[in-house]
Backbone as CSV, one residue per row, in Angstrom:
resi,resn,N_x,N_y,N_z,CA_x,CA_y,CA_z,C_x,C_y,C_z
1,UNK,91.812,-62.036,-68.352,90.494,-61.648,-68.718,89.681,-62.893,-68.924
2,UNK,88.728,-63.025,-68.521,87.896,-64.178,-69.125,87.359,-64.275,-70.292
3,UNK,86.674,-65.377,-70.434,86.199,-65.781,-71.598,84.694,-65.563,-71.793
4,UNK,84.433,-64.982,-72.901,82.925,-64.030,-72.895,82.186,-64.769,-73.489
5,UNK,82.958,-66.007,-74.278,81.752,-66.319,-75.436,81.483,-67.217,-74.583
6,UNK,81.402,-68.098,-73.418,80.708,-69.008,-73.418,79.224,-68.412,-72.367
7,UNK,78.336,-68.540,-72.384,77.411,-68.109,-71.387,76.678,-69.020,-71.199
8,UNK,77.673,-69.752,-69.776,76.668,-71.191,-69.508,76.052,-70.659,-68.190
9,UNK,75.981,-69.559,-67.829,75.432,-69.642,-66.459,75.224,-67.739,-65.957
10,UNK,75.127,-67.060,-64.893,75.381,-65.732,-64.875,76.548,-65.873,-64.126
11,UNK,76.560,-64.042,-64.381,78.290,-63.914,-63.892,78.038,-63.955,-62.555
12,UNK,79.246,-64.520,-62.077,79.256,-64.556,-60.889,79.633,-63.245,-59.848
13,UNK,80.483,-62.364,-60.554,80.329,-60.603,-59.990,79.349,-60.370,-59.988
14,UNK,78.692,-60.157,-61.103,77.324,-59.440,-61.059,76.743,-60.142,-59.687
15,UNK,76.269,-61.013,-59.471,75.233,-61.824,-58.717,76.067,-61.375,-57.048
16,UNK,76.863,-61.295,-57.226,77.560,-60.916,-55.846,77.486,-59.372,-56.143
17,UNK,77.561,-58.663,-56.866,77.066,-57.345,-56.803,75.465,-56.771,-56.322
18,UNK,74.866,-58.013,-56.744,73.953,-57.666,-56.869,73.321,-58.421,-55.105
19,UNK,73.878,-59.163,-54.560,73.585,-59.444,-53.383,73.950,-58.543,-52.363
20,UNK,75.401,-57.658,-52.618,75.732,-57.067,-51.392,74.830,-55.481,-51.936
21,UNK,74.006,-55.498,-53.208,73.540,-53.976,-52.948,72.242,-54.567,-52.012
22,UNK,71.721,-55.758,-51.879,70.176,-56.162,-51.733,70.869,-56.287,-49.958
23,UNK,72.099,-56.502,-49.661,72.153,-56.769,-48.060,72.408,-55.224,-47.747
24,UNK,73.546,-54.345,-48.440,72.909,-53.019,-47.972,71.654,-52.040,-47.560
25,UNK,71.106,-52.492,-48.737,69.360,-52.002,-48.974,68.734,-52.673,-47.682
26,UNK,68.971,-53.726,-47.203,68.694,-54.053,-45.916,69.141,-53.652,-44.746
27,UNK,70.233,-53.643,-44.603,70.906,-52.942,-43.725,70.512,-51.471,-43.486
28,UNK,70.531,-50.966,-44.346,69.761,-49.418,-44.775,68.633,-49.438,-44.474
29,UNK,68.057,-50.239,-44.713,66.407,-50.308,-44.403,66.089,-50.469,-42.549
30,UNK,66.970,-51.682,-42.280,67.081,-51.762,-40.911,67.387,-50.913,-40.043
31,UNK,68.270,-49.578,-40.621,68.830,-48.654,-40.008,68.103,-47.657,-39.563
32,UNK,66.998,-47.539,-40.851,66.192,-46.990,-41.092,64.762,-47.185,-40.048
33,UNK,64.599,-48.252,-39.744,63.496,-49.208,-38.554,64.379,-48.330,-37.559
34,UNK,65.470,-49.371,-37.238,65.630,-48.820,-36.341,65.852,-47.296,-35.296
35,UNK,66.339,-46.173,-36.461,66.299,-44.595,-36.145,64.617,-44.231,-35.867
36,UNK,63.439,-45.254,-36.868,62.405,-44.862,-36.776,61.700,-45.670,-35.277
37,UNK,62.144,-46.754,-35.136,62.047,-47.276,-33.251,62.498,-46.522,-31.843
38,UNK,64.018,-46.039,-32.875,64.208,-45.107,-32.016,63.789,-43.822,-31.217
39,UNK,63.035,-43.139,-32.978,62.513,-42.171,-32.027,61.265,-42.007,-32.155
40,UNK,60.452,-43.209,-31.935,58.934,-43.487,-31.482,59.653,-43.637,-30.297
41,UNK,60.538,-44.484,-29.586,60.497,-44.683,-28.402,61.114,-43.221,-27.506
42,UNK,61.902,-42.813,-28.025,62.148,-41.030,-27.822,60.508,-40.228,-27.710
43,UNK,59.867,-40.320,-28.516,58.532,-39.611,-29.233,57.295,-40.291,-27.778
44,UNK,57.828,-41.354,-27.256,56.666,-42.014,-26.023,57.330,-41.565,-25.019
45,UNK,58.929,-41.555,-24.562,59.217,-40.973,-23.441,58.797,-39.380,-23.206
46,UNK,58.639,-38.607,-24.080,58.801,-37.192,-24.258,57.122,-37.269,-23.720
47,UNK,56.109,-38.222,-24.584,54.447,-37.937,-24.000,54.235,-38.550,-22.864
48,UNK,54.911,-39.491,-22.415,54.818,-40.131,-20.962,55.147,-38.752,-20.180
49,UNK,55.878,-38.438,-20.187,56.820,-37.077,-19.388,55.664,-36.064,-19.185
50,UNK,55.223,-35.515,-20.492,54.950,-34.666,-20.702,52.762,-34.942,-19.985
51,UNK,52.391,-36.523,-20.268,51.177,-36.898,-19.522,51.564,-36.960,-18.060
52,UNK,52.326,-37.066,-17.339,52.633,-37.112,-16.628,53.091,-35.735,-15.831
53,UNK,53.136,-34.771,-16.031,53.526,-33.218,-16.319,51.873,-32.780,-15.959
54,UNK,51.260,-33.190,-17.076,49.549,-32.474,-16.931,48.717,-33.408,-16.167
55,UNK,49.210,-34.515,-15.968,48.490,-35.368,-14.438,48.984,-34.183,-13.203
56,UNK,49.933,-34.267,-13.112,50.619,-33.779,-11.688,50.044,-32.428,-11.754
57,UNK,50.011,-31.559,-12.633,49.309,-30.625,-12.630,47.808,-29.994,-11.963
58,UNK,47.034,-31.166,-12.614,46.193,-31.252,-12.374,45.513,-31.840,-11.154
59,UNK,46.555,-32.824,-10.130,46.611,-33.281,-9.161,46.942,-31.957,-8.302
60,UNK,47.916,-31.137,-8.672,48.450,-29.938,-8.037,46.807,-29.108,-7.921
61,UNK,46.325,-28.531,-8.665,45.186,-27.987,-9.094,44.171,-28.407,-8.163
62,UNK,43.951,-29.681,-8.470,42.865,-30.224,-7.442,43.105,-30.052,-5.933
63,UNK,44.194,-30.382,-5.751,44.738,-30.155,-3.857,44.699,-29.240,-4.080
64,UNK,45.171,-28.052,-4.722,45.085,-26.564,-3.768,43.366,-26.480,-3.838
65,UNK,42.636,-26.661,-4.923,41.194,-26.467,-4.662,40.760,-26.830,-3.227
66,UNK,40.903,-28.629,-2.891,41.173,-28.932,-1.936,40.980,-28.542,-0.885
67,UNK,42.373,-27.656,-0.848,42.921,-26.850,0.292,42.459,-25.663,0.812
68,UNK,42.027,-25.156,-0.414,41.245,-24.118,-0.152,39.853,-24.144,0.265
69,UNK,39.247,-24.687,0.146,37.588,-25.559,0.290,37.685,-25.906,1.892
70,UNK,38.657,-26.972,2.078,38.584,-27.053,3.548,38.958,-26.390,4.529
71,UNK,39.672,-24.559,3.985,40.713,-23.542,4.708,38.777,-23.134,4.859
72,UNK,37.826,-22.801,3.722,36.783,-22.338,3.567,35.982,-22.669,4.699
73,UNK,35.941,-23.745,4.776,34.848,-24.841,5.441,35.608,-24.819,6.883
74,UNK,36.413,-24.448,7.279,37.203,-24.681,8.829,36.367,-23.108,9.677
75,UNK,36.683,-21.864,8.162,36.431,-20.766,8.664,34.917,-20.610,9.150
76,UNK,34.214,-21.196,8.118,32.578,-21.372,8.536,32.243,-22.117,9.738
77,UNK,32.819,-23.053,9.782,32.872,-23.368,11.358,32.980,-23.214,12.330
78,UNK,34.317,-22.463,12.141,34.778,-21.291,13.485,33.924,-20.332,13.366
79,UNK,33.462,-19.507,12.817,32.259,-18.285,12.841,31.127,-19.555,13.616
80,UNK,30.584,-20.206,13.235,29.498,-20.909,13.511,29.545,-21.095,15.837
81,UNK,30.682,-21.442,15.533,31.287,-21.949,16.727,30.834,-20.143,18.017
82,UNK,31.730,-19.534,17.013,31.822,-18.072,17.819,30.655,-17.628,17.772
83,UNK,29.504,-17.848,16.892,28.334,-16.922,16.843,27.797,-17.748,17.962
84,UNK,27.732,-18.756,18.224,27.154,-19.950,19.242,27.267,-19.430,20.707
85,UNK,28.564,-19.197,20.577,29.133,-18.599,22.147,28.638,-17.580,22.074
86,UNK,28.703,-16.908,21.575,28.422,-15.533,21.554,26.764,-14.874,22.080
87,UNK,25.900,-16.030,21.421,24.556,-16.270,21.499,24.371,-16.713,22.900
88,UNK,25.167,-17.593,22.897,24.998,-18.342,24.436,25.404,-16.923,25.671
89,UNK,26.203,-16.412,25.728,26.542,-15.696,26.313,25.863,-14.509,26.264
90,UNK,25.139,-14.389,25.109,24.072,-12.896,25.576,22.419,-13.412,26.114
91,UNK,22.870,-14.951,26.269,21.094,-15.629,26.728,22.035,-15.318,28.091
92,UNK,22.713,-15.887,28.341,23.661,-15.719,30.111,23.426,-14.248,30.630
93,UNK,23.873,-13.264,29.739,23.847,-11.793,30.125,22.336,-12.038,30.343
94,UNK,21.357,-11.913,29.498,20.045,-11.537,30.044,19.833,-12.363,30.964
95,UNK,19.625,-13.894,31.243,19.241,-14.137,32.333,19.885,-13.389,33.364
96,UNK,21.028,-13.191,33.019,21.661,-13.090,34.726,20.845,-11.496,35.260
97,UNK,20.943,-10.959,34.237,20.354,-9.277,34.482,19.097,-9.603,34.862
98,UNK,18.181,-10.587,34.588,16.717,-10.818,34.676,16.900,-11.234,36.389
99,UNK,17.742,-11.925,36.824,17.764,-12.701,38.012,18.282,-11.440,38.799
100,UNK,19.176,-10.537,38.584,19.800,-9.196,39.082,18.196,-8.478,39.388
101,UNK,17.328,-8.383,38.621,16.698,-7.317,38.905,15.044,-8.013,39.936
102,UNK,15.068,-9.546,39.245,14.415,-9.855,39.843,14.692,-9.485,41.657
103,UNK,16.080,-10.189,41.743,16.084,-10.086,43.240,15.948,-8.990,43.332
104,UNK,16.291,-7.776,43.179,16.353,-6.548,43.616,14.575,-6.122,44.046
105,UNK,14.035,-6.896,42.824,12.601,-6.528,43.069,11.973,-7.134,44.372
106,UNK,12.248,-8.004,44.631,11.937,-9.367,46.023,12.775,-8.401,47.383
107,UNK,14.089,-7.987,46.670,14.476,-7.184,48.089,13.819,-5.693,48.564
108,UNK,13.213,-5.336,47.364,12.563,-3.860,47.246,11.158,-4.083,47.915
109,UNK,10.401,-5.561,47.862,9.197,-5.798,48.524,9.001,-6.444,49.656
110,UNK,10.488,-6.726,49.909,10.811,-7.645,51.498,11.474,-5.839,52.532
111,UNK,11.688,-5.171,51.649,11.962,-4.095,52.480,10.805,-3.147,52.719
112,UNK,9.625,-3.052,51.524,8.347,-2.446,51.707,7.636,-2.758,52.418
113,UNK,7.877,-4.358,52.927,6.602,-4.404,53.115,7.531,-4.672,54.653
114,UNK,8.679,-4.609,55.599,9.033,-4.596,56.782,8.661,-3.063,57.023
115,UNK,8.879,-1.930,55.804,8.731,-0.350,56.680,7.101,-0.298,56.740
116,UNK,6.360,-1.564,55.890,4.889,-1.313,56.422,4.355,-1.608,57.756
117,UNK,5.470,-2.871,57.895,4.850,-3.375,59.379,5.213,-2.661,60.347
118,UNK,6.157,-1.758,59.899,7.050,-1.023,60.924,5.936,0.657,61.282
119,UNK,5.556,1.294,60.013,5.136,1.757,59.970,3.523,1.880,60.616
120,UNK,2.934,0.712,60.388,1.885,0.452,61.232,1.512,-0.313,62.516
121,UNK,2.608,-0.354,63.264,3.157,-0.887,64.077,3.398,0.622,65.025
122,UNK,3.916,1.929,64.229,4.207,2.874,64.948,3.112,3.592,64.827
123,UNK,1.759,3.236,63.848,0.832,4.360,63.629,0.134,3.719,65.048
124,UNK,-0.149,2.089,65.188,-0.997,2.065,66.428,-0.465,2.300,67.599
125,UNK,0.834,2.283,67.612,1.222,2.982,69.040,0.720,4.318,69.450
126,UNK,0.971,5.166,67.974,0.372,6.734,68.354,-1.130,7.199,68.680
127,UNK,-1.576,5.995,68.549,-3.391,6.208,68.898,-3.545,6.232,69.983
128,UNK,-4.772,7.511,70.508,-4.858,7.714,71.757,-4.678,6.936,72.941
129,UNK,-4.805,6.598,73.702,-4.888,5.849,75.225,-6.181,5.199,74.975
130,UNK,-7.572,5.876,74.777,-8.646,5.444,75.090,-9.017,4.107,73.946
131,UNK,-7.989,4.572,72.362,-8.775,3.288,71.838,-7.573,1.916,71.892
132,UNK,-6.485,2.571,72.710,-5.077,1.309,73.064,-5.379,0.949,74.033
133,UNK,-6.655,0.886,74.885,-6.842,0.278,76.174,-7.930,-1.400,75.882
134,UNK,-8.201,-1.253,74.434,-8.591,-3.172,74.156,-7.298,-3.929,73.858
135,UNK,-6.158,-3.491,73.334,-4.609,-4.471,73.097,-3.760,-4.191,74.614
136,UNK,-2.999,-5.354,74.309,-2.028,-5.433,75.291,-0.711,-5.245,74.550
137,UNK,0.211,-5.447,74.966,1.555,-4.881,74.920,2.059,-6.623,74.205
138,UNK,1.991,-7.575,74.860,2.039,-8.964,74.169,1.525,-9.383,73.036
139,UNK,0.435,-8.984,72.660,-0.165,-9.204,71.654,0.327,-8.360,70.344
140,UNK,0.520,-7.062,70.803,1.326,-6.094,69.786,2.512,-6.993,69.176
141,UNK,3.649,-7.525,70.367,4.400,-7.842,69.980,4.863,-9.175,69.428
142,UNK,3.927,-9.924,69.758,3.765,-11.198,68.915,3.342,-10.595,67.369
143,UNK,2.527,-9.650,67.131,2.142,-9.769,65.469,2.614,-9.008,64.805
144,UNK,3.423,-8.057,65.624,4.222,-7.089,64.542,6.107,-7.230,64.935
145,UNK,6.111,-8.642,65.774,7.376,-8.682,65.714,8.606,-7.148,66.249
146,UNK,7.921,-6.643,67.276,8.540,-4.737,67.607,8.859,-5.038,68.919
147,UNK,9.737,-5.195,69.273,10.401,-4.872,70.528,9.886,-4.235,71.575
148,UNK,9.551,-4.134,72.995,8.855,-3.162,73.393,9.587,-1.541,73.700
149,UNK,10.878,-2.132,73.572,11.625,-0.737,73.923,11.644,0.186,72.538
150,UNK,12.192,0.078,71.608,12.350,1.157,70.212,12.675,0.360,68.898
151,UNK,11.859,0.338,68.509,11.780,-0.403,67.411,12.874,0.076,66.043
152,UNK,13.236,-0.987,65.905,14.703,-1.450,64.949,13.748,-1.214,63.409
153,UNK,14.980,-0.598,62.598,14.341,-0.028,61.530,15.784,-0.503,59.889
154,UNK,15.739,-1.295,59.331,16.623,-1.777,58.729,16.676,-1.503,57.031
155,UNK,17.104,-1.000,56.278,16.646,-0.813,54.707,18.780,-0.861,54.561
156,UNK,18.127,-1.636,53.404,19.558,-2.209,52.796,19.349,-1.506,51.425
157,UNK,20.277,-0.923,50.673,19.941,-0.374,49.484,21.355,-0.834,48.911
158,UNK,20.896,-1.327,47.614,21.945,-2.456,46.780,21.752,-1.510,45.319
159,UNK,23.244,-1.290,45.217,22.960,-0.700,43.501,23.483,-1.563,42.636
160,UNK,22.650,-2.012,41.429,22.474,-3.141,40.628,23.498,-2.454,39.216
């Protein structure tokens, strides 16, 4: 046992007691940092993840908008495209019907007006003797283009 009465100094247990509670308390404390480093750095992977989660999301979000906008915008085009043709092709129909009927009209007055010459061509033949004795037979046929033997009679009829 030691000796109590002299007290030249502190005990030396105590002071070593009292160091390894102050390196525990550290150690403890450190343990303590560190579980709390730990799971801040747990606590940043989980919001990285999780910002990263509602980026992509929202990247997702935006492309299908995207996608849909330009599915939108392709279709308006194609209508645009087809109404075009479509337009174009009923200016084509009418002209062409306009040019159909025109000719028909040009062939309807190239044929009127041959049964006129034809026609009056056969009315002066039928006039008496006395007032067919100032024309000649040459002259007839130079201006009405009639054959002297029987005159040729031609009508073309075209259905449009």
């Amino acid at each position: 046992m030691g000796n109590k009465c002299c007290k030249s100094g502190p005990d030396e247990d105590a002071l070593e007691e009292e160091r390894l509670k102050r390196l525990r308390e550290k150690r403890r404390r450190a343990r303590i940092k560190a579980r709390i480093k730990a799971r801040i750095k747990a606590a940043r992977k989980i919001q990285a993840w999780w910002r990263g989660t509602l980026v992509r999301r929202t990247l997702l979000a935006a492309a299908l908008w995207a996608w849909v906008i330009q599915n939108w915008w392709r279709a308006v085009l194609c209508r645009r495209v087809l109404q075009r043709r479509q337009d174009l092709l009923k200016i084509y129909v009418i002209q062409e019907k306009a040019a159909v009927r025109l000719q028909s009209w040009v062939r309807m007055w190239q044929c009127h007006r041959r049964y006129c010459h034809i026609w009056h061509a056969l009315c002066i033949l039928q006039v008496p003797k006395s007032c067919f004795a100032l024309q000649t037979d040459d002259h007839l046929q130079d201006q009405y283009d009639v054959p002297p033997g029987q005159p040729e009679f031609h009508i073309e009829i075209l259905s449009v």
